[in-house]
C-alpha positions in Angstrom: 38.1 59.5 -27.8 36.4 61.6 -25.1 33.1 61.5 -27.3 33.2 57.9 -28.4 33.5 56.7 -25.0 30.7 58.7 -23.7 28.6 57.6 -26.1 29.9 53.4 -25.7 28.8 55.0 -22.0 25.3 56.0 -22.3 24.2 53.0 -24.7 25.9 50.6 -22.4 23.8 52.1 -19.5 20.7 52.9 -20.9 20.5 49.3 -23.1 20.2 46.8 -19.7 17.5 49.2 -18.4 15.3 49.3 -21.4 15.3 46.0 -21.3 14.1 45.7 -17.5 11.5 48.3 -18.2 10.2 47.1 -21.2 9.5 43.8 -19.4 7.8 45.2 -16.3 4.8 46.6 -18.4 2.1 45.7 -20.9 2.9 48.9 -23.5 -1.0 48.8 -24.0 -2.1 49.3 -20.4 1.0 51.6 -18.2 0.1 52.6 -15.3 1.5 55.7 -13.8 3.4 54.7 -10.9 4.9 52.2 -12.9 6.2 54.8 -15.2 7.7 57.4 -12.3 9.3 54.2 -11.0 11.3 52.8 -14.1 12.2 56.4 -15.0 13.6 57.5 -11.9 15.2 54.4 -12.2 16.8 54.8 -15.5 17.9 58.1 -14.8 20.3 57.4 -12.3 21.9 55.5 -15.1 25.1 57.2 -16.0 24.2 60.4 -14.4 26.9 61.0 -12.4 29.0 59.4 -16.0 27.4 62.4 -17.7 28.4 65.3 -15.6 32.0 63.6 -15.4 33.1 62.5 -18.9 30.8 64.8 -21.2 32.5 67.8 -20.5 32.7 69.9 -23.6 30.2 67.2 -25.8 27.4 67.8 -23.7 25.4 69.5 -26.1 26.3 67.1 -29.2 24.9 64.3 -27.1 22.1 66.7 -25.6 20.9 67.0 -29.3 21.3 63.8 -30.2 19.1 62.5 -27.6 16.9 65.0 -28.5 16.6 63.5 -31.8 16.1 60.1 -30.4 13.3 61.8 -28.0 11.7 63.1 -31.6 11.7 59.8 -33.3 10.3 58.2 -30.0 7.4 60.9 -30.2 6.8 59.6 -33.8 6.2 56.6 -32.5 3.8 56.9 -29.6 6.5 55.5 -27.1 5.8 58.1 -24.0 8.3 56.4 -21.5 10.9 56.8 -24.4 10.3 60.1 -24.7 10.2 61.2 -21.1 13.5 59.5 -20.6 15.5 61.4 -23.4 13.8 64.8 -22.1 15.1 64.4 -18.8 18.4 63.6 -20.0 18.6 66.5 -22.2 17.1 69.1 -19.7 19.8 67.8 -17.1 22.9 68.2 -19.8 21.6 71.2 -21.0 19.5 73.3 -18.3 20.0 76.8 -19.7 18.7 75.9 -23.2 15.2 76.9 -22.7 14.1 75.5 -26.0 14.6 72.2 -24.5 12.3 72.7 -21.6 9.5 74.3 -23.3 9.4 71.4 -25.9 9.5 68.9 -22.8 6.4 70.8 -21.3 4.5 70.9 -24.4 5.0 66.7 -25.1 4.0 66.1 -21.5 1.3 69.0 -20.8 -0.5 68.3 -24.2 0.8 65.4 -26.7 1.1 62.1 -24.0 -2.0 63.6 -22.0 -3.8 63.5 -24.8 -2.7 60.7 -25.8 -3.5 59.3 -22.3 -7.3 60.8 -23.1 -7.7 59.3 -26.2 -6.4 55.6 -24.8 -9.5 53.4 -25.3 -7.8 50.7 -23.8 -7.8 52.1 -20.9 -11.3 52.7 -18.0 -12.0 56.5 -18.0 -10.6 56.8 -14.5 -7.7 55.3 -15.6 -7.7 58.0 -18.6 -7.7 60.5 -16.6 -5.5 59.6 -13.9 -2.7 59.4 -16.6 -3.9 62.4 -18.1 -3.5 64.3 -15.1 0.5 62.6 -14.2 1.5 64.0 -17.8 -0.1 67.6 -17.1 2.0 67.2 -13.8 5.3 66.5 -15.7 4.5 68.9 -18.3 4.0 71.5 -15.2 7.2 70.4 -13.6 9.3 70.4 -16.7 8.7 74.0 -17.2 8.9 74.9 -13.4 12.7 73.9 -13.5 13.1 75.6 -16.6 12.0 78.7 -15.3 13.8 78.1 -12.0 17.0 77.3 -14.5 16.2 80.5 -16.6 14.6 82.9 -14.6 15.1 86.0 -17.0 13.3 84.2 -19.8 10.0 85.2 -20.7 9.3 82.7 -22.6 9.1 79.4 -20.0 7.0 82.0 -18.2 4.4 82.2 -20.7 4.6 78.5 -21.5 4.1 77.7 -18.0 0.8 80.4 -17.8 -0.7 78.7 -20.9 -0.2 75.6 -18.7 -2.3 76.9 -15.9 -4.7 78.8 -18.0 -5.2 75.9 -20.9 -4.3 72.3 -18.4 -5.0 73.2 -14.8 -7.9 75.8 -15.4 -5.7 77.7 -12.6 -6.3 81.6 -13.4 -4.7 83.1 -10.5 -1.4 81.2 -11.4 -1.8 81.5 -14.8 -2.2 85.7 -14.3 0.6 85.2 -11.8 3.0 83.6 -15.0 1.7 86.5 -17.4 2.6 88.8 -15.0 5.9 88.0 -14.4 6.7 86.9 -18.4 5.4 90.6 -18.7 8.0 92.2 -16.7 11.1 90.4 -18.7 12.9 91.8 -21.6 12.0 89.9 -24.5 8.3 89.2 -23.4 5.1 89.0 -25.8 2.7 91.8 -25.9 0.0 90.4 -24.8 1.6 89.4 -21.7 0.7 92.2 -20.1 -3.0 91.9 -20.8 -3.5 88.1 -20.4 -2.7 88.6 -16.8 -4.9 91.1 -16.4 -7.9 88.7 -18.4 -7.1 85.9 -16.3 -6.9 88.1 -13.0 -10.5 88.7 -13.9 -11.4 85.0 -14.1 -10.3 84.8 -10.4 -12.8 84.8 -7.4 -13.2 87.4 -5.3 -10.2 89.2 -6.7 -12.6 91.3 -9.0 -12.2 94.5 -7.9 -8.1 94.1 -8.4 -8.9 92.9 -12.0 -11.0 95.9 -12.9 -9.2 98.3 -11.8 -6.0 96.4 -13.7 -8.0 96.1 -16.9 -8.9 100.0 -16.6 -5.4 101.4 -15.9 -4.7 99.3 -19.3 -7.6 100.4 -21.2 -6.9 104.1 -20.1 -3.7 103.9 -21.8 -5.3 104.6 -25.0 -6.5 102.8 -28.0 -3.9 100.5 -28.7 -4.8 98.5 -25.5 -8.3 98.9 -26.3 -8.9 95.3 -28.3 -12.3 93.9 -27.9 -11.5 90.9 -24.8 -10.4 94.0 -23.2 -13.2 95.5 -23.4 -15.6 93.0 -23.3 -14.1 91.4 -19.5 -14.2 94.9 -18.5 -18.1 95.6 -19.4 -18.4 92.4 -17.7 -16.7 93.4 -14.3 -18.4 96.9 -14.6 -21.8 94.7 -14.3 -20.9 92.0 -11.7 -19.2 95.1 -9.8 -21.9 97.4 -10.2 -19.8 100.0 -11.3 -21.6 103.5 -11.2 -22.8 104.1 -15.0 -21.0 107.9 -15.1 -17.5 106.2 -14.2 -17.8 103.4 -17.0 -16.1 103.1 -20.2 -18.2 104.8 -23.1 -21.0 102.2 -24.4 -19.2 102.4 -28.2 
């Protein structure tokens, strides 16, 4: 009973609300403020319900509106889907899956979706463009902060910075720390150390990171390695007697 009237709950809440939103907007032209607006709005809806009633059924409903969230990715619908991400990320914080998944619809699929929109002025493009890199960004910034020991969000969130924001030293930063987690990819590591090099006037700190990795032997020796250092070795003016060998 438990289930059925959480469920009576969240359609009952959710239903009036579409409707309102729906109403406020021409679905060909939304604007961005219009969209923070009627989702802040329609999250309050049954919040506090959720947290209350769900109890145990929080992550049957989590991945149901999960599925919804799919089907309204199918279907182009952006607010749609932005709604049942926030929902699911709020019943189910500690399932990183979810946020990772929310960062990558926001981050890439709806800003480039927001790219592409030819009904829209290029400013207007990329204005949207830029408010789904920001959710994207914020999505995985509370997952991490919901699951700091997971290297995964970290990464997510460095691609995010490397890929979206063009933001090396956070993007190094985000490598770094993925890097020092159990669990972590191995090029962790390394991609901080590339996109340290990247950074302005933190040169010297990047060569002498890629070198202490490249001295490690020949597995760290792949060629971006060893091309950013040859690069560094140049820019830096590194004596010629102290630099790696030429082959």
């Amino acid at each position: 009973m438990k289930a059925i009237a959480a469920f009576i709950l969240v359609a009952a809440g959710l239903a009036p609300l579409k409707w309102k939103f729906e109403r406020s907007i021409d679905a060909n032209h939304l604007s961005s403020d219009v969209l923070h607006h009627a989702i802040d709005l329609r999250e309050r809806v049954g919040q506090t319900a959720f947290i209350a009633i769900l109890g145990g059924f929080r992550s049957v409903v989590a991945d149901l509106l999960f599925i919804d969230g799919h089907f309204a990715w199918e279907r182009v619908d952006w607010s749609h889907l932005l709604l049942r991400l926030r929902q699911v990320t709020m019943l189910q914080p500690h399932v990183t899956m979810f946020w990772d998944v929310a960062g990558w619809h926001m981050a890439w699929n709806a800003s480039t979706a927001a790219l592409n929109d030819t009904s829209l002025s290029v400013a207007a493009r990329r204005r949207l463009q830029r408010e789904y890199i920001e959710l994207g960004r914020d999505f995985l910034e509370r997952g991490v902060a919901n699951n700091p020991k997971n290297p995964k969000l970290y990464e997510a969130l460095a691609r995010l910075y490397r890929d979206k924001l063009n933001d090396h030293a956070r993007a190094s930063e985000n490598f770094l720390r993925a890097s020092r987690l159990p669990g972590c990819a191995a090029y962790d590591e390394r991609s901080a150390a590339y996109e340290l090099s990247y950074c302005e006037g933190r040169e010297h700190e990047a060569y002498d990171y890629l070198r202490a990795l490249y001295d490690r032997g020949e597995k760290e020796r792949l060629p971006t390695l060893i091309a950013r250092l040859r690069h560094l070795e140049e820019k830096l003016n590194i004596s010629p007697t102290t630099r790696i060998p030429a082959k």
